[in-house]
GUNU-461757 format. One record per atom (N, C-alpha, C): x, y, z. Coordinates in steps of 0.05 Angstrom, whole numbers, padded with zeros to 5 digits, always signed. Atoms other than C-alpha are relative to their C-alpha. Layout:
XYZ...
END
This chain:
+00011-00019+00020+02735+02726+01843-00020+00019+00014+00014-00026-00003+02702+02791+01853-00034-00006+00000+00031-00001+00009+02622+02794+01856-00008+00020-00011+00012-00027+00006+02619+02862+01842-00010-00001-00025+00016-00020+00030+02567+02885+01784+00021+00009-00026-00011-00017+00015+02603+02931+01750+00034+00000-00002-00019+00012+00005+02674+02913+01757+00019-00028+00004-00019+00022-00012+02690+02842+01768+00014-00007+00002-00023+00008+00004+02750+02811+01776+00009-00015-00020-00006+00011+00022+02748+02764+01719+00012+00018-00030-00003-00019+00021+02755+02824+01673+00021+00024+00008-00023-00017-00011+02811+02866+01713+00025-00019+00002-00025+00014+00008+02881+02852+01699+00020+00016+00014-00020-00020-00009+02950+02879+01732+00006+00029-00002-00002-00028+00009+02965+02949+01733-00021+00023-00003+00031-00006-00009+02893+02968+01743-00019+00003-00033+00013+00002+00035+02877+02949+01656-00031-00015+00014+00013+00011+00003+02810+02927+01653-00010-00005-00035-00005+00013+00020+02784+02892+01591-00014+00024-00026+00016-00020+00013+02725+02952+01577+00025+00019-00006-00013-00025+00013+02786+03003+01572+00014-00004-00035-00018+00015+00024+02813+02953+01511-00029+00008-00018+00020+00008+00020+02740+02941+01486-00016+00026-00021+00016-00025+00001+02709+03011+01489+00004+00015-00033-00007-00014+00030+02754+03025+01418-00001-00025-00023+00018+00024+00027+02724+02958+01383-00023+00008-00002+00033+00012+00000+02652+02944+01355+00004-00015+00020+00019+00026-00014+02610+02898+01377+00018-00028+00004-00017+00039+00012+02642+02832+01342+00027+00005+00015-00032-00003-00019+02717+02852+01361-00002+00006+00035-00002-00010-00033+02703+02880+01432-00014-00026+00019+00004+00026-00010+02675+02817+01450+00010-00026-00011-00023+00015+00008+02723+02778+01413+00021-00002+00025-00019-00008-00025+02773+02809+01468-00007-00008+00029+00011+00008-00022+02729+02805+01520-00005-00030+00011+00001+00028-00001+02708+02726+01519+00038-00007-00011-00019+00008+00003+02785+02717+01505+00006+00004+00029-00011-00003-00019+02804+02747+01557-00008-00005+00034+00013+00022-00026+02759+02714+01614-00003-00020-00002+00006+00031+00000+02768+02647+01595+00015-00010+00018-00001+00017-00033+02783+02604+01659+00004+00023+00020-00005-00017-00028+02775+02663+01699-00030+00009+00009+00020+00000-00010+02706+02665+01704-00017-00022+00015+00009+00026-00028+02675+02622+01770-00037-00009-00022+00027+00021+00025+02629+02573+01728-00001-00006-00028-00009-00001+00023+02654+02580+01663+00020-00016-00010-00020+00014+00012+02687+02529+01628+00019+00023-00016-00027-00015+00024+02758+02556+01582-00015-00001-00029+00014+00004+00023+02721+02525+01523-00015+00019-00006+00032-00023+00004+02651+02563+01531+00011+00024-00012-00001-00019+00002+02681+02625+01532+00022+00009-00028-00019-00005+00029+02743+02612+01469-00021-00014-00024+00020+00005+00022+02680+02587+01431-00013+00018-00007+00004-00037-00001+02650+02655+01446+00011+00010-00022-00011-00017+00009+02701+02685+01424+00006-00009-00034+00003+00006+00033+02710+02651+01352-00017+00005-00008+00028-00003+00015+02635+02650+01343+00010+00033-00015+00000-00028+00005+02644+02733+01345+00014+00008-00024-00018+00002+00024+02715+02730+01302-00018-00012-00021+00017+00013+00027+02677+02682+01245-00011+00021-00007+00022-00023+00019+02624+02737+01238+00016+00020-00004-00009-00033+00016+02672+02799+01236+00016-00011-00027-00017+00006+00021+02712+02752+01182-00021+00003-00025+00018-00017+00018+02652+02749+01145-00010+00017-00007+00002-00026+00006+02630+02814+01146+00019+00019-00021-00031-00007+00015+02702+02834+01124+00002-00010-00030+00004+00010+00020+02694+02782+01072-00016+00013-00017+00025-00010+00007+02627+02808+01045+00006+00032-00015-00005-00031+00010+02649+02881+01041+00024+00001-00017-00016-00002+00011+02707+02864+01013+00007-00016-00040+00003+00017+00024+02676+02820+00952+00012-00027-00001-00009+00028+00003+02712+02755+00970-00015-00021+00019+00014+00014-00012+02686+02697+00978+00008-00015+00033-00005+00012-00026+02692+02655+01055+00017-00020-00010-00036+00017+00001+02761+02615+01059-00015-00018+00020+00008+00024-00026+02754+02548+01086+00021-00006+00019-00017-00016-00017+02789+02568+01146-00017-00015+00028+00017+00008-00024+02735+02537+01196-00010-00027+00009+00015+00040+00006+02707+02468+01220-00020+00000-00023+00018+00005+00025+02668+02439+01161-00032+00007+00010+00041-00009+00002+02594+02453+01202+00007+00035+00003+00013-00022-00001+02611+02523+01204+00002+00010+00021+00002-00018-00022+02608+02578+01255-00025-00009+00010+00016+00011-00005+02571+02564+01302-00015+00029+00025+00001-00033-00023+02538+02621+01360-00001-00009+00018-00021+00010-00022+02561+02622+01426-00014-00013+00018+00029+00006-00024+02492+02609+01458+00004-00040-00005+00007+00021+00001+02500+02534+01427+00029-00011+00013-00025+00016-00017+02569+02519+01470-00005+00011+00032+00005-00004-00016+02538+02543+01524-00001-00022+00027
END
């Protein structure tokens, strides 16, 4: 894996895609939905888990949000404790 700063290898993919050219046309919640998907076991130190727990934490909140604006209530769709944030599968 790459050390570089600004473009590491965990986040560059064939064909010279990187993950910012995907993310740059999400928010926040979705663009790091994509992003922690798409470096999971490819980042040196990072468990697969950490990073697809990430990535749900983010999904859960844009579902709620979605939910919210949209007047319906939250579908039990999730483990029974709930979303959880990504800092606590860290």
């Amino acid at each position: 894996m790459s050390n570089d700063k600004t473009n590491p290898s965990h986040y560059q993919f064939g064909g010279g895609v990187e993950v910012i050219h995907i993310t740059q046309h999400l928010g926040f919640l979705l663009g790091n939905v994509v992003k922690y998907s798409a470096r999971a076991g490819r980042k040196d130190g990072e468990a697969v888990l950490d990073d697809l727990y990430k990535a749900r934490w983010y999904l859960n909140r844009q579902i709620e949000i979605e939910e919210e604006l949209n007047g319906k209530q939250a579908q039990q769709t999730e483990a029974p404790d709930g979303p959880q944030h990504p800092q606590g599968h860290v």
